[in-house]
Steps between C-alpha positions, in 0.01 A plus 500: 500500500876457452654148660754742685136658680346185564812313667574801735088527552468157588816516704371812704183350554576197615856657716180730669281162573753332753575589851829556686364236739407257216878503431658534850582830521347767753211697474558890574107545510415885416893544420433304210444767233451222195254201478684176507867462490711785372723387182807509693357249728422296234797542287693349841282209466602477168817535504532767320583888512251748583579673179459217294175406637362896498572498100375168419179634668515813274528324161910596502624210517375264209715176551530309871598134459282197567689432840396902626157450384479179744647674789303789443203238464636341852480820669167641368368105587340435172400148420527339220258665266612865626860380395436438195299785416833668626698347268234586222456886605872531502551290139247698379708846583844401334329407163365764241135370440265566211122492535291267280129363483527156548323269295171380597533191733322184411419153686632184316297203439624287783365715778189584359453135496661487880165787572292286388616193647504628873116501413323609866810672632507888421777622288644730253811623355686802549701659304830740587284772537226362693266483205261209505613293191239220544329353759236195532132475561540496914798746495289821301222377748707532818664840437359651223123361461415897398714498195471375159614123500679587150688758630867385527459379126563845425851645565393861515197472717628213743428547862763567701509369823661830660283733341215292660637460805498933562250603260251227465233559827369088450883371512587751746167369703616105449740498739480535830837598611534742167825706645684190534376373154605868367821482658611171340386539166726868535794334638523231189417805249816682618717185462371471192567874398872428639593246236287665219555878543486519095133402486301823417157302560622406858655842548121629379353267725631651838533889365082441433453303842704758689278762359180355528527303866664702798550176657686334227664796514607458855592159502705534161681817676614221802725324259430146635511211256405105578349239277163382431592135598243343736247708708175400689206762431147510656276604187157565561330445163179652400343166435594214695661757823795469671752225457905473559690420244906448438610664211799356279749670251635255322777586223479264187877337403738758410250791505520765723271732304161281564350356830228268527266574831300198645250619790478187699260449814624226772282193448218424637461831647195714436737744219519172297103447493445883403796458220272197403199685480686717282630314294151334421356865442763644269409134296199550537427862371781412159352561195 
């Protein structure tokens, strides 16, 4: 899809997602013949004209400065991660872009060794499209125990957390709150498709999930984007039950490709003994 499309999609959608009371203005109930504010309603909160606004929504206007992308921003009451994704849709429409395959992604030496010396504490690494590039002994046994340890070691069979979460029935049965889990790994993909719109694996990623999984569909159609910072999940693993966990995306120094995600249970709670137990049967069962 064209960056003209997608920054007048994602401007639509989220234009139709506020209220004229969420803004101060008045409601005219079953008057109202559009959902959400109309765009000259939201071109006044801009500050700018009606006109302006209706063809930057059609893909006819290709350049609006920084400072009408914030008040546009302002009145649309993104936050700071919706901003920038504005900023990245709109970026992505002025410039002329090629498509490429990337190059495989790989995990240097210093975080492998960083895996392996969080020892008991779940983790892997993810890459920009949500593969799995590595991931220690506790971390395949907390969220992928089903698949081949080896996996991530090779680049074109590497899980991908995504494709789990919607098409895998075990990761889709791990979490107990799975819409909310769905929604936030959906919200970082898009962010991540606003900065790389180039990337025909990512861009093969989302046409196949769209496809395949009416509710990725749905969610990917409602344009919101947020990142996959810190969440708390209730998993309920098929051997040691249910247990809360805090999940972490950390970025390594001056990488914003790669995340590292730690699954950490408050201690001395009952989540930390059954990521114990774990841990001692994923060493246990190692060849």
């Amino acid at each position: 899809m064209s960056g003209q499309r997608e920054l007048g999609n994602f401007l639509r959608t989220r234009r139709a997602q506020l209220r004229p009371a969420d803004v101060g203005l008045p409601d005219y109930g079953d008057r109202r013949r559009v959902p959400g504010l109309r765009r000259e309603e939201l071109a006044l909160l801009a500050g700018v004209s009606s006109s302006y606004y209706t063809r930057l929504e059609q893909g006819q206007s290709m350049s609006p400065s920084p400072e009408v992308l914030d008040a546009i921003g302002r009145a649309l009451h993104l936050d700071e991660a919706e901003q920038r994704h504005l900023h990245d849709l709109a970026d992505r429409a002025k410039r002329r872009t090629g498509v490429h395959r990337p190059p495989a992604e790989h995990v240097d030496a210093a975080t492998l060794d960083l895996l392996e010396a969080v020892g008991d504490v779940p983790a892997l690494v993810s890459g920009r499209r949500s593969d799995i590039l590595a991931w220690n002994r506790t971390g395949h046994a907390l969220f992928a125990s089903h698949l081949d340890p080896a996996g991530p070691a090779d680049p074109g069979n590497r899980p991908n957390l995504v494709r789990l979460i919607f098409l895998d029935p075990h990761t889709r049965a791990l979490y107990a709150d799975w819409p909310g889990k769905a929604r936030a790994v959906v919200e970082n993909l898009r962010m991540t498709a606003g900065r790389h719109p180039d990337d025909t694996l990512l861009t093969s990623l989302v046409d196949e999930l769209t496809t395949r999984s009416p509710e990725f569909a749905a969610m990917w159609a409602d344009h919101r984007v947020g990142p996959c910072d810190s969440a708390v999940y209730e998993m309920r693993h098929p051997l040691v039950g249910s247990l809360t966990v805090r999940q972490h995306s950390l970025r390594p120094a001056q990488d914003e490709e790669r995340h590292i995600v730690l699954a950490l249970a408050e201690p001395g709670s009952p989540s930390q003994t059954a990521l114990r137990l774990l841990t001692h049967g994923s060493s246990s069962t190692r060849c």
